[in-house]
C-alpha positions as CSV (number, residue, x, y, z in Angstrom):
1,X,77.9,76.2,110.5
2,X,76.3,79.0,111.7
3,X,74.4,81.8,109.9
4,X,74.3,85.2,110.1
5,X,71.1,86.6,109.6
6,X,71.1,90.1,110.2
7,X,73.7,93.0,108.9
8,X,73.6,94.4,112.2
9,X,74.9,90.8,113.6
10,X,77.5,90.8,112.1
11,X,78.5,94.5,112.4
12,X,78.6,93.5,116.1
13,X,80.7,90.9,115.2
14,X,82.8,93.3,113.2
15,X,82.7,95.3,116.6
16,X,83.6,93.0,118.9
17,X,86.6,90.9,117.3
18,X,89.4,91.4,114.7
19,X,90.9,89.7,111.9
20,X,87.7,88.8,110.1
21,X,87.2,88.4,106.5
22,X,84.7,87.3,104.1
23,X,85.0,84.8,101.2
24,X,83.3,83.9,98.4
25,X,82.9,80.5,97.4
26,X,81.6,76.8,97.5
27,X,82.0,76.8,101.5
28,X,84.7,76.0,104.1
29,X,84.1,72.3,103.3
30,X,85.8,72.7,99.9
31,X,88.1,75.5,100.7
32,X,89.9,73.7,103.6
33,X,90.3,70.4,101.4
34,X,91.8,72.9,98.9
35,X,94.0,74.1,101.4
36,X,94.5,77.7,98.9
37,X,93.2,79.8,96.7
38,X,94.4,79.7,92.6
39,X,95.1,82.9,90.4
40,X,92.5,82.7,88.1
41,X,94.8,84.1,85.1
42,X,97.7,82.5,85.5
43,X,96.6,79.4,87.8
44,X,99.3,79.7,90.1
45,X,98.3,78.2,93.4
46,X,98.6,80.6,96.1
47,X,99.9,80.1,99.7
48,X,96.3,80.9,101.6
49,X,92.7,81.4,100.7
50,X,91.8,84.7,99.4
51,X,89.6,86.8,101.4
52,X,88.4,90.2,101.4
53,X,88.8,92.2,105.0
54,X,85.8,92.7,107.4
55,X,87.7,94.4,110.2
56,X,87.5,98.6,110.1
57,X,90.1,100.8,108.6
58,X,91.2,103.5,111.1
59,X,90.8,106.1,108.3
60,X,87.1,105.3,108.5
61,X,87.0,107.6,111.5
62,X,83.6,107.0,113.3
63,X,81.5,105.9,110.6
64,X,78.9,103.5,111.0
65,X,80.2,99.9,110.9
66,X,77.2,98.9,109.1
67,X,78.1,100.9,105.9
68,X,81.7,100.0,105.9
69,X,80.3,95.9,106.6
70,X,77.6,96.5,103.8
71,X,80.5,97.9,101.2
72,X,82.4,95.1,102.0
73,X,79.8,92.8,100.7
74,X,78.9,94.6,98.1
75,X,82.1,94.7,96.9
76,X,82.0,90.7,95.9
77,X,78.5,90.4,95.6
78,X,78.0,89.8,92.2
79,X,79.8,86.3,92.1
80,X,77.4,84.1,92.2
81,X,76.2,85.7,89.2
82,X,79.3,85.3,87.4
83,X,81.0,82.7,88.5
84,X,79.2,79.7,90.3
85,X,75.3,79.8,91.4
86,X,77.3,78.0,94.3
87,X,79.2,80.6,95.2
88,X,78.3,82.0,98.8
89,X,79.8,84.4,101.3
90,X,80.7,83.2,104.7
91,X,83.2,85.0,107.7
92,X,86.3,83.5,108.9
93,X,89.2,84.3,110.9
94,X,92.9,83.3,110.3
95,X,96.1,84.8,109.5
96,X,97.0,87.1,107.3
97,X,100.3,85.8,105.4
98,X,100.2,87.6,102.0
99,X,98.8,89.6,99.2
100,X,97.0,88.0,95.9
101,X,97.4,89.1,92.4
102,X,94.4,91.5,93.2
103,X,95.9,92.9,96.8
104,X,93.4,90.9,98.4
105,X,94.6,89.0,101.8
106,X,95.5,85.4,101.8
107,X,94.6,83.8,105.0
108,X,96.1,80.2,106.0
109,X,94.9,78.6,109.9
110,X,91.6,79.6,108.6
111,X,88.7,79.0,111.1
112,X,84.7,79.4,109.7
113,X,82.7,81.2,111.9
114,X,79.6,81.2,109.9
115,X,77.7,81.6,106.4
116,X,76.0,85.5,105.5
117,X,72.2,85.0,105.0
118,X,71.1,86.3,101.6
119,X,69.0,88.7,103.2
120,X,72.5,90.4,104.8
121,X,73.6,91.1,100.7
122,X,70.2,92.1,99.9
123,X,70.5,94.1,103.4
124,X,74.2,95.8,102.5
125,X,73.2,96.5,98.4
126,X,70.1,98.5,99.6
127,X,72.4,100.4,102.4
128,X,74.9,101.0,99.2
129,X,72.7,101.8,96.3
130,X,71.5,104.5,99.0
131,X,74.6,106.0,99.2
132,X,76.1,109.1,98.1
133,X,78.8,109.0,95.1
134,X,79.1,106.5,92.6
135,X,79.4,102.9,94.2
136,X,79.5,99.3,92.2
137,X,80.8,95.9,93.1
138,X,84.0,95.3,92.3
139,X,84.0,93.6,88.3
140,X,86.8,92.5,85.5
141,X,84.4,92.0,82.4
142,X,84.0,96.1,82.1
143,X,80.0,95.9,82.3
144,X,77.7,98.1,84.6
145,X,76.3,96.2,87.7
């Protein structure tokens, strides 16, 4: 699969196509065998992988696509710390059939386009931490990034 080296790559990308998203996990290899995603509270299996949106809010009004991309990423970023070493983003496309427990999208006809380098997170957390306001990644155990 393809990687994605650069933020501004795949800002273009971002740009240029819609209904992208960015996942999490062990890869497309496992995900795709797995066929969904599973609540992690309850353990319900869910009807599509969770995702978190790439593609640009309207409200977002002119901004620079690199900051919304780079919060985005940020937003997750800390799961391979907290979850699984083996844990690593990567962007797809599919369809949009449904909210998770956390209003994240579920996607099913899921097709990889390509892994983010770890320089991109390093890349988007710098672009963040410089940020005005109060930002953090997103995080359930109640402790400060």
């Amino acid at each position: 699969m393809p990687v994605f080296s650069s933020l501004d790559a795949l800002s273009d990308l971002v740009t240029q196509r819609g209904q992208l998203f960015v996942r999490w996990s062990r890869g497309p290899a496992v995900d795709l065998q797995r066929g969904s995603s599973m609540d992690d509270l309850t353990g319900a299996a869910m009807p599509g992988l969770s995702a978190s949106p790439l593609d640009v809010e309207e409200w977002w009004a002119g901004r620079p696509v690199r900051v919304w991309v780079a919060r985005r990423l940020y937003d997750y970023s800390h799961l391979p710390r907290v979850r699984d070493a083996r844990t690593r983003p990567w962007v797809l496309t599919g369809e949009e059939l449904g909210r998770g427990p956390d209003n994240e999208p579920l996607v099913r006809h899921v097709c990889p386009l390509g892994w983010i380098a770890g320089q991109v997170i390093a890349e988007a957390n710098d672009i963040v931490t410089r940020q005005p306001g109060r930002w953090g990644p997103i995080r359930r155990d109640g402790t400060a990034p």
